[in-house]
SEZA-175129 format. One line per 10 residues: number of its first residue (from 1); for each residue x, y, z of C-alpha. Coordinates in steps of 0.05 Angstrom, whole numbers. Example, Ala and Ser with C-alpha at 12.3 -4.5 7.8 and 13.67 -1.06 7.14 Angstrom:
2
1 = 246,-90,156 ~ 273,-21,143
This chain:
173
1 = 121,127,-185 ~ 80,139,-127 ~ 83,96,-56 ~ 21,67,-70 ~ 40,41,-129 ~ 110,12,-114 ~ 62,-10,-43 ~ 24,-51,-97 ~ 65,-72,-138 ~ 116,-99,-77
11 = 59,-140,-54 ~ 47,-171,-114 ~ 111,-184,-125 ~ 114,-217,-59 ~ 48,-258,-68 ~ 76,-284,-135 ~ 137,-311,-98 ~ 100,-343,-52 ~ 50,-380,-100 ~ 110,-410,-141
21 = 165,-435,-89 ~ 105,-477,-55 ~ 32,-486,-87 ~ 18,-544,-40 ~ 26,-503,23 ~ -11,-446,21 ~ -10,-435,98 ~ 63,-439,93 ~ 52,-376,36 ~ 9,-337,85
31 = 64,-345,140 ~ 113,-330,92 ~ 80,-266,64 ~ 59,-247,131 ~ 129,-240,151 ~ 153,-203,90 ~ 102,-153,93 ~ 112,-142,177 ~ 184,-132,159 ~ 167,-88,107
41 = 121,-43,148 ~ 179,-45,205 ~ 225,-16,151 ~ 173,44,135 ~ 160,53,205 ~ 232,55,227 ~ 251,99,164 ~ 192,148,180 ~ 228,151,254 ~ 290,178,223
51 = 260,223,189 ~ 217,255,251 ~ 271,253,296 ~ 308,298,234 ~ 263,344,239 ~ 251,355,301 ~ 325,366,314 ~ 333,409,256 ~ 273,453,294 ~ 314,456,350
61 = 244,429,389 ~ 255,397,457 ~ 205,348,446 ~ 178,281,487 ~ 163,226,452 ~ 110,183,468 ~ 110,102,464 ~ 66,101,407 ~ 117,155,365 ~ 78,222,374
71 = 140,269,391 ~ 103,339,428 ~ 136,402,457 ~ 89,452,495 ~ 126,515,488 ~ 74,562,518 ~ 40,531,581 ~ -29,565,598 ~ -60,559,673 ~ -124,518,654
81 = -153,444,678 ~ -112,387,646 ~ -151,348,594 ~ -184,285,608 ~ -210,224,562 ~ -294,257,548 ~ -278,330,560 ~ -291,374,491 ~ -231,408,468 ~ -235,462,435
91 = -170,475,393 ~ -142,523,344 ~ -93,495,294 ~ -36,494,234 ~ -23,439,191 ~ 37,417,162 ~ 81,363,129 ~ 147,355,145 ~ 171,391,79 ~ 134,451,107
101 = 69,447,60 ~ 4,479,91 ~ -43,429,91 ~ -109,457,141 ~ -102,535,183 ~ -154,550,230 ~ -153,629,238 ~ -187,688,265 ~ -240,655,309 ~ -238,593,276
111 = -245,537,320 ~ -253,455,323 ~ -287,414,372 ~ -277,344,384 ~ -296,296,445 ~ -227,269,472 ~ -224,195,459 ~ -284,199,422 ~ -287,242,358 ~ -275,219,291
121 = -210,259,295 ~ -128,228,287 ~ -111,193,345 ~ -55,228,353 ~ -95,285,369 ~ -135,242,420 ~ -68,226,455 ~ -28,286,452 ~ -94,328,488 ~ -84,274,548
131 = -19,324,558 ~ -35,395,561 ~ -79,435,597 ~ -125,499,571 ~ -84,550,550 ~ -25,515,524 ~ 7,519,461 ~ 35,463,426 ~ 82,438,365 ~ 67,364,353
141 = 94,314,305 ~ 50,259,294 ~ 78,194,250 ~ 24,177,197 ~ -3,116,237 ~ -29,173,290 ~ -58,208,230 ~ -83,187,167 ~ -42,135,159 ~ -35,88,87
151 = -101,133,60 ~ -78,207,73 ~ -149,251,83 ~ -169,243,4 ~ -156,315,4 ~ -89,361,17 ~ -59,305,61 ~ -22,241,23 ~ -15,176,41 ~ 38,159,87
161 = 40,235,119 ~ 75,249,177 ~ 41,315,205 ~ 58,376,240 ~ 12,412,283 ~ 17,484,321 ~ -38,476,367 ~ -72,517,424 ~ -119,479,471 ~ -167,541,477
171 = -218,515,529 ~ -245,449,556 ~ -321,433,567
């Protein structure tokens, strides 16, 4: 069975629960179900933690992690401006999950621009520009709520993802 499924069906579960220990309260349901389902989510996030932090180890990648759980290792620095919140980037990437799956390849003189802090792009891509400069290359791990999160892309990445990028921050405008 599928996350989203169990997802569903753990929710119902829950809501069911709730509606038969106290019918006359339903506030006190909310409350309740709130707190199942923000322990729940601390669970997935927690679990999804491990599982980085495995990888990244495994990689042998002396990464930084950030406070909101983006771990990044710039392993070739180039000699170009830092990046700043409005500048376009213009990057060349590879996309992976954590099993090693190619998801998206930019090659050749493939190229993507985005405005940082702007574009309709993850957020962990937002942040992780904030630290490098042009020229530098990149390996960056981003948990899925700095990518596309419960949803996945509708495409090549599921729900849930956690996603690998090599990355080169070719040029700033």
């Amino acid at each position: 069975m599928n996350m989203k499924v169990l997802g569903i069906i753990a929710i119902f579960l829950v809501f069911a629960a709730c509606q038969k220990r106290n019918q006359n309260n339903p506030s006190q349901d909310y409350d309740e179900v709130k707190e199942q389902l923000i322990e729940m989510n601390r669970k997935k996030a927690a679990g999804e933690s491990d599982r980085i932090k495995a990888f990244v180890k495994e990689k042998k990648w002396p990464t930084i992690e950030s406070g909101t759980g983006l771990h990044y290792f710039i392993y070739e620095h180039g000699a170009g401006d830092s990046a700043r919140t409005d500048d376009i980037a213009i990057i060349q990437y590879r996309v992976e999950l954590l099993d090693g799956t190619l998801c998206y390849e930019l090659t050749g003189e493939e190229v993507e621009r985005f405005r940082i802090g702007q574009a309709d792009v993850e957020s962990g891509l937002h942040e992780a520009m904030l630290y490098m400069s042009e020229g530098d290359k990149v390996h960056l791990v981003l948990p899925s709520h700095l990518a596309f999160g419960v949803a996945g892309d509708q495409s090549k990445i599921p729900q849930n993802a956690s996603l690998v990028y090599d990355l080169t921050l070719i040029n700033l405008e």
